[in-house]
C-alpha positions in Angstrom: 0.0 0.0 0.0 1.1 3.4 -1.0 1.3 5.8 2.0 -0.5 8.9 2.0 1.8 11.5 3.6 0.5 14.9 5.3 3.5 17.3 4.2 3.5 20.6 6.2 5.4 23.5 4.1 6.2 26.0 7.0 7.2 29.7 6.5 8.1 32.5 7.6 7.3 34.4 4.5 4.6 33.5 1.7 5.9 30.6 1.1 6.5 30.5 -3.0 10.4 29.7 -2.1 9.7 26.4 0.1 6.3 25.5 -2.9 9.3 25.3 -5.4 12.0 23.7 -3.5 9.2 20.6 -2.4 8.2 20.3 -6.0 11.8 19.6 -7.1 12.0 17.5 -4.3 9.3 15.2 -4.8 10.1 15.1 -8.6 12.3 12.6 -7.3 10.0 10.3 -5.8 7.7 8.1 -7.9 4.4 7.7 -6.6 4.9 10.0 -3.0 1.5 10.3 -2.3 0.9 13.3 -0.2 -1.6 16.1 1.3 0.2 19.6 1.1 -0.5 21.9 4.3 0.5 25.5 4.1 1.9 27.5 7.0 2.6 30.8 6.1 4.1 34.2 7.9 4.5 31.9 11.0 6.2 34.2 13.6 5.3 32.7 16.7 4.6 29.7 19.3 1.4 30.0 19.5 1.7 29.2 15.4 3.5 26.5 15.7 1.4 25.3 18.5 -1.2 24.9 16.6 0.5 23.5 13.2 2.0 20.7 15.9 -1.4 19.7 16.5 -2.9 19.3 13.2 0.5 17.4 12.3 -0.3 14.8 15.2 -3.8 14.6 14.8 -3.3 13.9 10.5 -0.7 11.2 11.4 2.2 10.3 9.0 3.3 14.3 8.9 6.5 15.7 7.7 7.5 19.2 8.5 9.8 21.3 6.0 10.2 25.2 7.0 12.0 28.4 5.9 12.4 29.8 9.6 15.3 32.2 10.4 13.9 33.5 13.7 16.2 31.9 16.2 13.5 31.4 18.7 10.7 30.2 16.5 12.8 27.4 14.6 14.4 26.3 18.1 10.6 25.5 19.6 9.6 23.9 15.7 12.3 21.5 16.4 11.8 20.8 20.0 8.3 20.1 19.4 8.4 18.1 16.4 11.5 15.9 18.3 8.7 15.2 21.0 6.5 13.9 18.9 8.5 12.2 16.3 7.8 13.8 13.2 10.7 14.2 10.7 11.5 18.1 10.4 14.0 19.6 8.1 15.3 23.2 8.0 15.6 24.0 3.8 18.1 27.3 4.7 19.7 25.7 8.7 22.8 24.2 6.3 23.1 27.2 4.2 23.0 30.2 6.0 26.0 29.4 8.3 27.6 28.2 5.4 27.2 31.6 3.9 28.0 33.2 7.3 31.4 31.5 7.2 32.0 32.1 3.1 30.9 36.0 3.3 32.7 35.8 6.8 29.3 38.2 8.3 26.6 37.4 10.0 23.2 36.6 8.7 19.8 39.2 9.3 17.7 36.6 10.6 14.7 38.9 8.8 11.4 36.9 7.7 10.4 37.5 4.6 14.0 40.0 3.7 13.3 38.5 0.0 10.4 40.7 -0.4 12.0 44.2 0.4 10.3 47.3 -1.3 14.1 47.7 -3.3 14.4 48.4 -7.2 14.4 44.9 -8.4 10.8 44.4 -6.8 9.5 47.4 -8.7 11.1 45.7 -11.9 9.0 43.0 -11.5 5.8 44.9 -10.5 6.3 46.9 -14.0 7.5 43.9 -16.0 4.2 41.8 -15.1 2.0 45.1 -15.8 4.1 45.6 -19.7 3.4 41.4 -19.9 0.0 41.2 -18.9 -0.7 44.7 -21.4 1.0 42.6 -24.1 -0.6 39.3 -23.9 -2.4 37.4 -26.7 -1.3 40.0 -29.2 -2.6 43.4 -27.4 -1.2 46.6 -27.9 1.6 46.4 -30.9 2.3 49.5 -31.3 4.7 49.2 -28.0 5.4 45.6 -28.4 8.6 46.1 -29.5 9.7 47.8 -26.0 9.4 44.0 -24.2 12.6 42.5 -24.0 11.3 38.7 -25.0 8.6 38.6 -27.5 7.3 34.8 -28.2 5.5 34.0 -30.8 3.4 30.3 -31.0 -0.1 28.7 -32.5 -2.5 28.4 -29.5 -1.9 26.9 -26.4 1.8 26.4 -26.7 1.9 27.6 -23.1 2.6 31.5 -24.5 0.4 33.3 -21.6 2.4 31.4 -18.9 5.5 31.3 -20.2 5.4 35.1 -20.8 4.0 36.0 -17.3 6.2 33.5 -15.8 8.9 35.6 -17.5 7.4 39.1 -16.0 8.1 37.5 -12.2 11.7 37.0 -13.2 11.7 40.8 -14.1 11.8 40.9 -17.6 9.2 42.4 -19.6 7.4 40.2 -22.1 5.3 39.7 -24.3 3.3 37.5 -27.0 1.5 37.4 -30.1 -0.5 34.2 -31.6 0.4 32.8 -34.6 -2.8 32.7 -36.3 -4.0 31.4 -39.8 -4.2 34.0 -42.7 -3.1 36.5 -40.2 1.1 37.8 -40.7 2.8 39.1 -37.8 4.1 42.2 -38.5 7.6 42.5 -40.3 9.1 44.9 -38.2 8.6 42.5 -35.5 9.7 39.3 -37.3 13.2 41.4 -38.7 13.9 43.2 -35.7 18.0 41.9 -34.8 17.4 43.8 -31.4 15.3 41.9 -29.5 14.7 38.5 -28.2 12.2 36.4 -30.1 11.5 33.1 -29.7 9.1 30.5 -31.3 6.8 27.9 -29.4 6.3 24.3 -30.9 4.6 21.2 -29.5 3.3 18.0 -30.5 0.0 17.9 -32.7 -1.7 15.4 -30.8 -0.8 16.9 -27.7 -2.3 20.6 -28.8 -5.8 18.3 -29.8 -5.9 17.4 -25.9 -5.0 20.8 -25.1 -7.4 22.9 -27.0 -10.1 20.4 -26.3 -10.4 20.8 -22.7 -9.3 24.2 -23.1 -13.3 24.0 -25.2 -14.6 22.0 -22.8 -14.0 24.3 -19.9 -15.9 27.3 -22.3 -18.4 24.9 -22.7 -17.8 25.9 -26.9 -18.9 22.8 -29.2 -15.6 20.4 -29.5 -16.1 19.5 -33.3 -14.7 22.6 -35.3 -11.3 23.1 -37.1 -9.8 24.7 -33.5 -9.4 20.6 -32.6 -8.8 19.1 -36.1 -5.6 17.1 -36.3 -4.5 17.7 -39.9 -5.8 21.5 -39.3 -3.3 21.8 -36.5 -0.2 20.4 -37.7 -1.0 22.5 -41.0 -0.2 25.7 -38.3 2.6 23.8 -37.0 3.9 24.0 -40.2 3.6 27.5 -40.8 4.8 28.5 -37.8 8.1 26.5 -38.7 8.4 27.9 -41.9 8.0 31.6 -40.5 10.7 30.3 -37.9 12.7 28.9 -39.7 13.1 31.9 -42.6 13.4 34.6 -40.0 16.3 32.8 -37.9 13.7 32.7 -34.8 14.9 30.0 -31.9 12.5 27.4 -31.4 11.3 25.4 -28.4 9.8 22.6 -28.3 7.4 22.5 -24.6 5.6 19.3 -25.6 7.4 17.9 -22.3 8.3 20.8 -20.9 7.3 22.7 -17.6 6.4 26.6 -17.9 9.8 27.1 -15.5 11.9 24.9 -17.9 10.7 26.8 -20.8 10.9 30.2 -19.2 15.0 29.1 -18.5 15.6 28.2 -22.1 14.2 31.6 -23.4 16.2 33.4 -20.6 19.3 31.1 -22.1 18.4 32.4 -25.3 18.3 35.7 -24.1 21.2 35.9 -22.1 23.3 34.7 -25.0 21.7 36.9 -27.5 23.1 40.3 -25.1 26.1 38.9 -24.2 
């Protein structure tokens, strides 16, 4: 019998960091079947109080935190020790580590990732220019983004680009759609990062059907015909293809693994 676990992701903060970290973690795991409970901004006893007892009433709990209050992390660990429930510290290892390597001593401050500083503001305006520039909106500025992806529908080009907005750059994305060009002075422009967005046909038939489905639209039209999609496929390849435009392939990929390729792209492109 496969064991259903109760994992408890415990932060000081909002969490996002430790979310990431567990999903790379139980990528390596086949079959870890588990309930995910979220703890977040936990400052105090009386918090972890009450996250201890919904650990031991669940059973089979496992406690992973972000804590770097002193105080707060010692009582986590002395009361999950008392009970017996495995608890593991994602930055304990690193931060002294870093102490001894910078040779200074850490700020302890919850949530110091999410300062008011310049780099936050980035973001805030990059995810504003992204969402402003989705689906094909507002050309006439498009060519101020620093990524532009192009890609027949649902090749994962809303995500990917707003994805892109939270890593600070500003993005944006234009469908590819039959009997409609983009613009040249989009397609020919040397300056700026453009990329193209492939997947596999039957895999976009899937897509697009449930993407119908959830509309409530009737399923049999040429949106979900096979031969009709690899027909844009094809087109999209040849407009690729003659305007030197990087492709990617996201049949089997993540949004995150995408987003890194284009960033590679990027990054090599202003080098």
């Amino acid at each position: 019998m496969n064991t259903k676990y109760n994992v408890f992701l415990v932060s000081d903060s909002t969490g996002e960091t430790l979310d990431r970290i567990f999903l790379a973690l139980k990528a390596q795991f086949e079959n870890f079947n588990n309930n995910l409970h979220h703890f977040s901004f936990v400052r105090t006893e009386a918090q972890i109080t009450t996250l201890l007892e919904k650990c031991v009433k669940l059973g089979n709990s496992i406690v992973l935190y972000t804590l770097v209050e002193p105080a707060v992390t010692s009582f986590l660990l002395q009361e999950t020790e008392k009970h017996k429930i495995p608890c593991f510290g994602v930055l304990d290892y690193l931060i002294p580590k870093f102490e001894i390597a910078l040779n200074r001593k850490a700020n302890r401050k919850p949530s110091g990732q999410h300062i008011l500083n310049k780099e936050y503001y980035k973001k805030i305006a990059a995810m504003q220019f992204s969402i402003e520039h989705d689906d094909g909106q507002k050309l006439e500025t498009i060519l101020e983004a620093d990524i532009i992806i192009l890609g027949i529908s649902r090749t994962s080009k809303t995500p990917t680009t707003i994805y892109l907005a939270n890593r600070g750059y500003k993005s944006a994305n234009i469908p590819m759609v039959p009997n409609q060009k983009i613009p040249e002075d989009i397609l020919k422009n040397k300056k700026k990062t453009i990329v193209g967005l492939i997947a596999d046909p039957e895999r976009l038939v899937d897509i697009r059907k449930n993407r119908l489905n959830t509309l409530s639209e009737e399923k049999h039209t040429s949106y979900v015909d096979l031969e009709r999609i690899r027909e844009e496929l094809e087109e999209s390849r040849k407009v690729f293809k003659l305007n030197n435009i990087p492709t990617i392939d996201v049949t089997r990929k993540s949004v995150e693994e995408t987003a890194a390729s284009i960033i590679k792209i990027h990054e090599i492109k202003n080098s």
